[in-house]
N, CA, C and O atoms as CSV, one atom per row, in Angstrom:
chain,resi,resn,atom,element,x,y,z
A,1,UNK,N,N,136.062,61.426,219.825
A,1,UNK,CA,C,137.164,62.277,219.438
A,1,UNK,C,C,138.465,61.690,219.996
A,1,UNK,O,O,138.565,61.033,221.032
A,2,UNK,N,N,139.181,61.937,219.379
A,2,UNK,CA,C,140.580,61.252,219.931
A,2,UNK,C,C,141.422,61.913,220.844
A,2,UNK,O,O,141.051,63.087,220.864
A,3,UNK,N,N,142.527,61.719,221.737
A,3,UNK,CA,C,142.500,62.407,222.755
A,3,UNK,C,C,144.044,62.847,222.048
A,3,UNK,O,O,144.605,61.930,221.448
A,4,UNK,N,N,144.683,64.059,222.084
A,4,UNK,CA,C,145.943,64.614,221.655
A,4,UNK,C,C,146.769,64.760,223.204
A,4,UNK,O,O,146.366,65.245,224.262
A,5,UNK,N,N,148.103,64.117,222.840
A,5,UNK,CA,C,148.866,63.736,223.912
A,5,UNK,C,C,150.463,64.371,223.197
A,5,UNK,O,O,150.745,64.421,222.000
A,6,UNK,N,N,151.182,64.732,224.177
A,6,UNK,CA,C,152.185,65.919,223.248
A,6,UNK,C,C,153.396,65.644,224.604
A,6,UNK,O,O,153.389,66.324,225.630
A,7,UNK,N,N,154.395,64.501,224.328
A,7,UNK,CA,C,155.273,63.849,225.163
A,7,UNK,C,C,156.373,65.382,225.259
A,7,UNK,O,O,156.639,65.992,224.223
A,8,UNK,N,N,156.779,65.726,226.281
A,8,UNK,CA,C,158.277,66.336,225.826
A,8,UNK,C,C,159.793,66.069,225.381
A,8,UNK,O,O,160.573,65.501,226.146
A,9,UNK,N,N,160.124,66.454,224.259
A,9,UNK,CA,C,161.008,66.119,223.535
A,9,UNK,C,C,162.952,66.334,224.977
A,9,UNK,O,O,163.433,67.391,225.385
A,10,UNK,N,N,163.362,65.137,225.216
A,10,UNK,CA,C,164.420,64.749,225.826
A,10,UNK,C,C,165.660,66.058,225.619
A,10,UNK,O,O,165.473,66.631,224.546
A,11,UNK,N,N,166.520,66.469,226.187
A,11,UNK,CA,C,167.663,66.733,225.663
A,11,UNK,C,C,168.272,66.546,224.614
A,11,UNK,O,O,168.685,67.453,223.891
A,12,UNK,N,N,168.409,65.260,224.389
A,12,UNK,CA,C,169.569,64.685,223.367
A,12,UNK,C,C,168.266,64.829,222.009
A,12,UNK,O,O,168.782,64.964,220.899
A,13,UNK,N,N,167.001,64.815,222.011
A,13,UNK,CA,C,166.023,64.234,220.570
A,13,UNK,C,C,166.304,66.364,220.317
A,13,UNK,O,O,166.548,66.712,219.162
A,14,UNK,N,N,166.238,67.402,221.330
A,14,UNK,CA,C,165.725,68.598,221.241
A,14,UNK,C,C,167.678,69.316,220.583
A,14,UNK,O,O,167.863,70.296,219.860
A,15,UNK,N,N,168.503,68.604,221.040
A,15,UNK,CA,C,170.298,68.854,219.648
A,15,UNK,C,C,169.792,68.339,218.920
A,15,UNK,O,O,169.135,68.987,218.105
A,16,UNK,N,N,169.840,66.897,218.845
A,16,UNK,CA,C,169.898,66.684,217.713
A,16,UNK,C,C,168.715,67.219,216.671
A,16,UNK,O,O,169.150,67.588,215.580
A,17,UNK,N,N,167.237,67.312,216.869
A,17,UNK,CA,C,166.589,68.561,215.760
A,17,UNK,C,C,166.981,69.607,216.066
A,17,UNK,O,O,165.848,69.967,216.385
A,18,UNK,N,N,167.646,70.578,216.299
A,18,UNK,CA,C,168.441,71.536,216.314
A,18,UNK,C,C,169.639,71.656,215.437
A,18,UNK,O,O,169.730,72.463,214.512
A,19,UNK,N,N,170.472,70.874,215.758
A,19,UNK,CA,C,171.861,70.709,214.841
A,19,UNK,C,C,171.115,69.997,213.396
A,19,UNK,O,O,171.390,70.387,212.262
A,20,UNK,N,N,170.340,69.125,213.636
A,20,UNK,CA,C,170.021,68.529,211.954
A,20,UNK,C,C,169.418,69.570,211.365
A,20,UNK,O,O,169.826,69.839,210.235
A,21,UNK,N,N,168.673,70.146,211.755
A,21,UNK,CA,C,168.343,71.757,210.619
A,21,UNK,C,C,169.026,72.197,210.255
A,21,UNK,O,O,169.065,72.366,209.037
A,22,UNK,N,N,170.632,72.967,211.624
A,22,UNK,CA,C,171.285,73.567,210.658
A,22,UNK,C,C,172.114,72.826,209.553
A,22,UNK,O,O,172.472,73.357,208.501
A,23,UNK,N,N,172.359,71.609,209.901
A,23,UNK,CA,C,173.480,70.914,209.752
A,23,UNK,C,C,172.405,70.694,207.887
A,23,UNK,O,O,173.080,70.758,206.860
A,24,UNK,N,N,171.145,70.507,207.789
A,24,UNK,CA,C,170.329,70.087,206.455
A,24,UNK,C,C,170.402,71.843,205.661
A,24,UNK,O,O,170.685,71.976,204.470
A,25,UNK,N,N,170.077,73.098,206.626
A,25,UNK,CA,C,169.735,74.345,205.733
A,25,UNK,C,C,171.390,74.264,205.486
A,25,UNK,O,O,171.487,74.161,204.263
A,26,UNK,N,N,172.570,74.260,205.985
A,26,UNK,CA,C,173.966,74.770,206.225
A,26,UNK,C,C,175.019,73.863,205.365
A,26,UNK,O,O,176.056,74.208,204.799
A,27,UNK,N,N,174.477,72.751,205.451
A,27,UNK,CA,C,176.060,71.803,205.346
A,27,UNK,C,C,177.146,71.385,205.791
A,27,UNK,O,O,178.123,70.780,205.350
A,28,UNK,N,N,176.707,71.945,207.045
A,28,UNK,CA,C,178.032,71.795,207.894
A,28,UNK,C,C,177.864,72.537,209.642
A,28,UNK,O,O,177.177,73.445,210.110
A,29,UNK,N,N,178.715,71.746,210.110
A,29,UNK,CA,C,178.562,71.875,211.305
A,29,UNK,C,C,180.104,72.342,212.130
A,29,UNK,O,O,181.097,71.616,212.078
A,30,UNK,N,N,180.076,73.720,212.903
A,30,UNK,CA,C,181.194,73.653,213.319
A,30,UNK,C,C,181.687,72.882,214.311
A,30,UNK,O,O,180.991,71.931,214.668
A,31,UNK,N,N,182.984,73.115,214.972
A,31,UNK,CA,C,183.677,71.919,215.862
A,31,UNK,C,C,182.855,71.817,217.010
A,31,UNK,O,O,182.233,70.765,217.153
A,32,UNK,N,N,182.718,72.854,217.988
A,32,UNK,CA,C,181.796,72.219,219.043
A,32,UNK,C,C,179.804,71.904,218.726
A,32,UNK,O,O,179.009,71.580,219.608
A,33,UNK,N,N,179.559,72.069,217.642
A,33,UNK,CA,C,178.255,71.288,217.062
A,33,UNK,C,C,178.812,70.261,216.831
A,33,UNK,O,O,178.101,69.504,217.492
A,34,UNK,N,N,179.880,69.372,216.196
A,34,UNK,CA,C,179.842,68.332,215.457
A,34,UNK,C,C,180.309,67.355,216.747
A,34,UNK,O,O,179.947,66.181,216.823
A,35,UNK,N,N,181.187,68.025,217.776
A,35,UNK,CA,C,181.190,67.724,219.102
A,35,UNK,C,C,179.888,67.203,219.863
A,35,UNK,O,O,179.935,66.076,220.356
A,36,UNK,N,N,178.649,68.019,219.991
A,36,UNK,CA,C,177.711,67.976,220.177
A,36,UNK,C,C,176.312,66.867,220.092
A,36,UNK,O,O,175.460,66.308,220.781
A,37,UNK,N,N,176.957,67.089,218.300
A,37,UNK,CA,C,176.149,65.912,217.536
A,37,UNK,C,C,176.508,64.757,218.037
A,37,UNK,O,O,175.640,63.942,218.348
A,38,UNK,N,N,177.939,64.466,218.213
A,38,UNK,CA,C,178.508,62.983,217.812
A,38,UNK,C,C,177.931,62.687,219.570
A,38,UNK,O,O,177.880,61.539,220.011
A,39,UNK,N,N,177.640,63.585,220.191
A,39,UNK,CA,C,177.653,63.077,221.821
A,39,UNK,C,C,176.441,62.654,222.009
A,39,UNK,O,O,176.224,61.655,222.694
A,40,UNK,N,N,175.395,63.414,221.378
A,40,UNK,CA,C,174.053,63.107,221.200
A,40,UNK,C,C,173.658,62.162,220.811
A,40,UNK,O,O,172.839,61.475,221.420
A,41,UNK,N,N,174.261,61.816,219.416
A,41,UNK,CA,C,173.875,60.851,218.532
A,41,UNK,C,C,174.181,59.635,219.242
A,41,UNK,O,O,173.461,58.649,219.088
A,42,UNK,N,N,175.316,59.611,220.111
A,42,UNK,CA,C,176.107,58.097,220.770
A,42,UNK,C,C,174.761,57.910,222.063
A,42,UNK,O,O,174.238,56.803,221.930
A,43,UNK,N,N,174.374,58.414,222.778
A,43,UNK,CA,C,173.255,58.557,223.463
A,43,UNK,C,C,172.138,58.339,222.947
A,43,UNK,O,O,171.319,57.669,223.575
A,44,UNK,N,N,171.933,58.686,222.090
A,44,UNK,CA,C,170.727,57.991,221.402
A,44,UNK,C,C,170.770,56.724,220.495
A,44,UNK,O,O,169.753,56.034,220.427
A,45,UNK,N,N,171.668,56.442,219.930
A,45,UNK,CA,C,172.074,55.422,219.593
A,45,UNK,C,C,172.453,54.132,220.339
A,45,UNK,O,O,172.447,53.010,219.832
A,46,UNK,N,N,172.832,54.476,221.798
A,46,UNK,CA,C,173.639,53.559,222.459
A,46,UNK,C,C,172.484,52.013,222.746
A,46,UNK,O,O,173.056,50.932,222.882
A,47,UNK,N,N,171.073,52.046,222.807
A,47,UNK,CA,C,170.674,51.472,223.265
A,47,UNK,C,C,170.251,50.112,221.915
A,47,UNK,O,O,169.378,49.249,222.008
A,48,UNK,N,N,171.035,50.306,220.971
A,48,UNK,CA,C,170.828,49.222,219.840
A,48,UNK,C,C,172.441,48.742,220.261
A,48,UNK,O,O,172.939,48.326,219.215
A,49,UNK,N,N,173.118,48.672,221.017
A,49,UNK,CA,C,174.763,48.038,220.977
A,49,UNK,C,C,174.709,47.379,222.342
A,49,UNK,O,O,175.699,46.964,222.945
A,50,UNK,N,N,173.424,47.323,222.781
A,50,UNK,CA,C,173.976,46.366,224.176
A,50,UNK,C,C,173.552,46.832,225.153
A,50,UNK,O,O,172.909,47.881,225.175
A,51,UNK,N,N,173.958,45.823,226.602
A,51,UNK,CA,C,173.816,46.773,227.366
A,51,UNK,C,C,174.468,48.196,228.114
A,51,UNK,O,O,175.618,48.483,227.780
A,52,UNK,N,N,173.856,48.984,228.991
A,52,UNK,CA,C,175.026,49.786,229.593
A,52,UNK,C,C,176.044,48.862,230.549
A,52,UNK,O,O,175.797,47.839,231.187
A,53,UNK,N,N,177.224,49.584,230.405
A,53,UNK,CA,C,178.265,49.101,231.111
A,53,UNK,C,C,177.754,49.001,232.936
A,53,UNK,O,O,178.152,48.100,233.674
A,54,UNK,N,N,177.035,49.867,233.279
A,54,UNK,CA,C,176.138,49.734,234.859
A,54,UNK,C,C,175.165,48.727,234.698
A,54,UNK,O,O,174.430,48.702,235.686
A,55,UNK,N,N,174.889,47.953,233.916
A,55,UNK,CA,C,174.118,46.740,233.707
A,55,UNK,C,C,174.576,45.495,233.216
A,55,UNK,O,O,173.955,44.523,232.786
A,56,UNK,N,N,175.563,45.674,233.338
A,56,UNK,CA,C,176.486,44.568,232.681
A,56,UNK,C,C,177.186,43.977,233.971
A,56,UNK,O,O,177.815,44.730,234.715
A,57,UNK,N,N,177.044,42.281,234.296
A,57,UNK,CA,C,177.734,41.462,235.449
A,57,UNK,C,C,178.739,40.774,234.868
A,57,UNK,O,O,178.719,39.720,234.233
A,58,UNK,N,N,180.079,41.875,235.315
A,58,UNK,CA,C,181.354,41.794,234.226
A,58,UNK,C,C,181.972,40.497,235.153
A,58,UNK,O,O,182.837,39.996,234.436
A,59,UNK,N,N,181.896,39.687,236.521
A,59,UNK,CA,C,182.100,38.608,236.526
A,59,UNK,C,C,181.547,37.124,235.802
A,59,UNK,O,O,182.242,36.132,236.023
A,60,UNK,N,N,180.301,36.961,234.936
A,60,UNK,CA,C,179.973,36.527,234.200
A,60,UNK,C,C,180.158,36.799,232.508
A,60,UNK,O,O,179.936,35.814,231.805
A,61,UNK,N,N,180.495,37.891,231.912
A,61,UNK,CA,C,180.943,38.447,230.761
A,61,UNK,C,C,181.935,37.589,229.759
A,61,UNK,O,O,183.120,37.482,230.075
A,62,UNK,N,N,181.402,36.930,228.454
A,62,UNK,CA,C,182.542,36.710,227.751
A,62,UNK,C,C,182.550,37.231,226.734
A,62,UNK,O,O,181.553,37.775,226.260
A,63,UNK,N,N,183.802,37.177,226.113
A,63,UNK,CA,C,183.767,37.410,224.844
A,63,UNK,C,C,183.193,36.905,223.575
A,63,UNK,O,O,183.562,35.764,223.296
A,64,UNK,N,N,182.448,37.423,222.804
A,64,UNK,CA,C,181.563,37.240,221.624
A,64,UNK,C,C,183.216,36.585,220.595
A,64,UNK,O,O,184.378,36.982,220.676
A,65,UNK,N,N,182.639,35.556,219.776
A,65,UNK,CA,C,183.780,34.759,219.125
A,65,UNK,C,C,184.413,35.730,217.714
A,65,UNK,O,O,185.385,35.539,216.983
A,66,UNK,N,N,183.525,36.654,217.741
A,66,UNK,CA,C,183.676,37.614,216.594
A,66,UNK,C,C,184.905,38.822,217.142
A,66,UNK,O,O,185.742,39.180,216.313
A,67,UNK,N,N,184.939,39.304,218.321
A,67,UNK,CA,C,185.611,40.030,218.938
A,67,UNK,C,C,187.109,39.252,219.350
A,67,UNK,O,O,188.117,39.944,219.485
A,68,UNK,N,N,187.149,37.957,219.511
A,68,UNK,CA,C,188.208,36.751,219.852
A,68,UNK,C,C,188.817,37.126,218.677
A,68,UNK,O,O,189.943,37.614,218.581
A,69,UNK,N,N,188.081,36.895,217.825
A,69,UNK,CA,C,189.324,36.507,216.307
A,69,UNK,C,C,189.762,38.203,215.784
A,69,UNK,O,O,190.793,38.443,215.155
A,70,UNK,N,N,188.794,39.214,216.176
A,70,UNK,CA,C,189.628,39.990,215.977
A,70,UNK,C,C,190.568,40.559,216.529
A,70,UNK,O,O,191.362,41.167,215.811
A,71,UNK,N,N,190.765,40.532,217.988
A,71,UNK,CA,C,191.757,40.459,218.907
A,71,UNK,C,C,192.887,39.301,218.205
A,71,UNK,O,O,194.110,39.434,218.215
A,72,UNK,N,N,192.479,38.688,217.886
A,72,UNK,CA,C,194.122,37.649,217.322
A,72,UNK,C,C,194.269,37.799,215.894
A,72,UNK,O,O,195.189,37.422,215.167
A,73,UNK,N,N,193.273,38.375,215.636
A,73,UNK,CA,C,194.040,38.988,213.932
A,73,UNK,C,C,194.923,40.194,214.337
A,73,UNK,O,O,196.113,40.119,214.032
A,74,UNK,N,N,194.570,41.078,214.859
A,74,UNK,CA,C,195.582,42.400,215.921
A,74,UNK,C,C,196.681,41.946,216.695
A,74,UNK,O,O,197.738,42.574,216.634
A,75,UNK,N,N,196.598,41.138,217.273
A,75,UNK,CA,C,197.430,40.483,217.907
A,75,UNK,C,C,198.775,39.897,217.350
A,75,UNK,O,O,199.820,39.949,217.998
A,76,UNK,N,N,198.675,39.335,216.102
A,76,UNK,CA,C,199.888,39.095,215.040
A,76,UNK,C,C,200.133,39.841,214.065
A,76,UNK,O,O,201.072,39.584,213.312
Protein backbone atom coordinates (compact mmCIF):
# COMPACT_ATOMS: atom_id res chain seq x y z
CA UNK A 1 0.00 0.00 0.00
CA UNK A 2 1.38 3.28 -0.54
CA UNK A 3 2.09 5.50 2.22
CA UNK A 4 -0.10 9.12 2.07
CA UNK A 5 2.08 12.04 3.14
CA UNK A 6 0.14 15.56 3.36
CA UNK A 7 3.14 18.47 3.49
CA UNK A 8 1.64 21.80 5.02
CA UNK A 9 0.78 24.34 2.66
CA UNK A 10 3.43 27.68 3.45
CA UNK A 11 1.92 31.13 3.98
CA UNK A 12 2.53 32.62 0.74
CA UNK A 13 1.12 28.89 -1.42
CA UNK A 14 -2.19 29.19 1.51
CA UNK A 15 -2.93 33.65 -0.23
CA UNK A 16 -2.19 32.87 -2.96
CA UNK A 17 -5.07 29.71 -3.21
CA UNK A 18 -7.12 31.96 -1.37
CA UNK A 19 -6.97 35.15 -3.45
CA UNK A 20 -6.86 32.88 -6.82
CA UNK A 21 -10.41 31.55 -6.01
CA UNK A 22 -11.68 34.69 -5.36
CA UNK A 23 -9.79 36.48 -7.80
CA UNK A 24 -11.13 33.06 -10.63
CA UNK A 25 -15.12 32.96 -8.89
CA UNK A 26 -14.90 37.24 -8.75
CA UNK A 27 -12.74 38.88 -11.32
CA UNK A 28 -11.20 40.99 -9.42
CA UNK A 29 -9.37 41.72 -6.58
CA UNK A 30 -9.57 44.67 -4.26
CA UNK A 31 -6.56 47.06 -3.35
CA UNK A 32 -5.22 45.43 -0.30
CA UNK A 33 -5.78 41.69 -2.04
CA UNK A 34 -4.06 42.79 -5.15
CA UNK A 35 -1.47 44.26 -2.58
CA UNK A 36 -1.36 40.91 -1.13
CA UNK A 37 -1.18 38.95 -4.26
CA UNK A 38 1.59 40.93 -5.87
CA UNK A 39 3.63 40.33 -2.36
CA UNK A 40 3.00 36.74 -2.44
CA UNK A 41 3.42 36.12 -5.86
CA UNK A 42 7.11 38.11 -5.72
CA UNK A 43 7.98 35.51 -2.88
CA UNK A 44 7.14 32.81 -4.61
CA UNK A 45 8.41 33.71 -7.66
CA UNK A 46 11.64 35.19 -6.44
CA UNK A 47 13.60 32.04 -6.52
CA UNK A 48 13.63 31.71 -10.61
CA UNK A 49 15.53 35.52 -10.76
CA UNK A 50 18.61 34.72 -8.88
CA UNK A 51 19.99 34.80 -5.97
CA UNK A 52 18.77 36.51 -2.64
CA UNK A 53 20.41 39.73 -2.12
CA UNK A 54 21.76 37.92 1.61
CA UNK A 55 23.49 35.47 -0.71
CA UNK A 56 24.92 37.48 -3.01
CA UNK A 57 29.12 38.49 -2.50
CA UNK A 58 28.44 42.05 -3.77
CA UNK A 59 32.41 42.52 -3.64
CA UNK A 60 32.73 40.01 -6.44
CA UNK A 61 29.33 41.01 -8.41
CA UNK A 62 29.26 42.20 -12.05
CA UNK A 63 27.19 43.32 -14.25
CA UNK A 64 25.42 40.93 -16.78
CA UNK A 65 26.30 42.66 -20.46
CA UNK A 66 22.53 42.77 -21.04
CA UNK A 67 21.93 45.13 -18.02
CA UNK A 68 25.36 47.34 -19.31
CA UNK A 69 23.72 48.21 -22.54
CA UNK A 70 20.65 48.93 -21.00
CA UNK A 71 22.01 51.27 -18.54
CA UNK A 72 23.67 53.16 -21.65
CA UNK A 73 20.70 53.05 -23.76
CA UNK A 74 19.04 55.13 -20.46
CA UNK A 75 21.86 56.83 -20.04
CA UNK A 76 21.65 58.92 -23.47
Amino acid sequence: MKELSIEPMSAVENTLSMLGRKYVSNGELNAPETLMACTAAAEKLRSYYGPDLREIDLRGIELPESVKGLLTDYAS
